[in-house]
matplotlib code that plots the C-alpha trace (Angstrom):
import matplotlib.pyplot as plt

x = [10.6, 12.1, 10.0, 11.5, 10.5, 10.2, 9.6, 8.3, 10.5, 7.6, 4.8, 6.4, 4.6, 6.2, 5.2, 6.3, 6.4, 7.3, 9.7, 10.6, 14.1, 13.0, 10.1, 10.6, 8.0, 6.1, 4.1, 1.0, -0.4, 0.6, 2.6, 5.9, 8.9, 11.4, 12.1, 14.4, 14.6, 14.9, 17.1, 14.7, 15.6, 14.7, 12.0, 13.6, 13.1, 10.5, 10.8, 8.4, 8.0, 6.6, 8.4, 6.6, 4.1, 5.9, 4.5, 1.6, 1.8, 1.1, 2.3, 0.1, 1.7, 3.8, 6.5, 9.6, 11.1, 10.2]
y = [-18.9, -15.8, -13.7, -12.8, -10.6, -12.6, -11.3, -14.0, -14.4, -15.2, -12.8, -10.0, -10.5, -9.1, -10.8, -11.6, -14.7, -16.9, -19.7, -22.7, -23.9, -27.2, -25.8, -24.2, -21.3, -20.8, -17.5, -16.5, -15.4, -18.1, -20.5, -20.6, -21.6, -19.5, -16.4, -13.8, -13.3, -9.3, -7.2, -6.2, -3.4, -3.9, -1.6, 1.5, 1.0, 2.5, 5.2, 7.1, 11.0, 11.9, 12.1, 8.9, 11.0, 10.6, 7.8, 8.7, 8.7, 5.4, 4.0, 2.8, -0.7, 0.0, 1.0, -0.4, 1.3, 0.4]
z = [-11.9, -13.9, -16.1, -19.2, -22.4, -25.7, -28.9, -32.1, -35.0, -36.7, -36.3, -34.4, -31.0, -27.7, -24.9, -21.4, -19.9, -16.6, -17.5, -15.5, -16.6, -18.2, -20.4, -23.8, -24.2, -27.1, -28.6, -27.0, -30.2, -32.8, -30.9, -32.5, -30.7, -32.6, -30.0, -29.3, -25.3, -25.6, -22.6, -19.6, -17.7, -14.3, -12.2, -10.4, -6.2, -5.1, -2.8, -0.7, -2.0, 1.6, 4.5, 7.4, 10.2, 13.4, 15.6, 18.0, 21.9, 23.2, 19.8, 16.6, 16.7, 13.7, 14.7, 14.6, 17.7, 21.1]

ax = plt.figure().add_subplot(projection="3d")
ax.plot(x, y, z, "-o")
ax.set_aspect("equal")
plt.show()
């Protein structure tokens, strides 16, 4: 199920919601149907700032190297 970012013709809520394909979604807040699915910008990657600590002799288990 996708999420997707709504916003409430009519009172103005913005919301976010999981939607199965079948089901219409309605406001949180007042429970209209009329909704403008807004543009969602997807989350950057993450990416790890540190550099990994080198395995330990004998191995931590962890590793992905034999």
């Amino acid at each position: 199920m996708p999420i997707y970012d709504y916003q409430c013709s009519d009172c103005g809520n913005t919301f976010e919601m999981l939607v199965k394909r079948e089901s219409a979604p309605a406001c949180p807040k007042c429970g209209s149907v009329r909704l403008d699915k807004l543009l969602s910008i997807p989350a950057p990657p993450v990416t790890h700032s540190a550099p990994e600590a080198p395995c330990q002799p004998g191995g931590c288990g962890a590793c992905r190297f034999g």
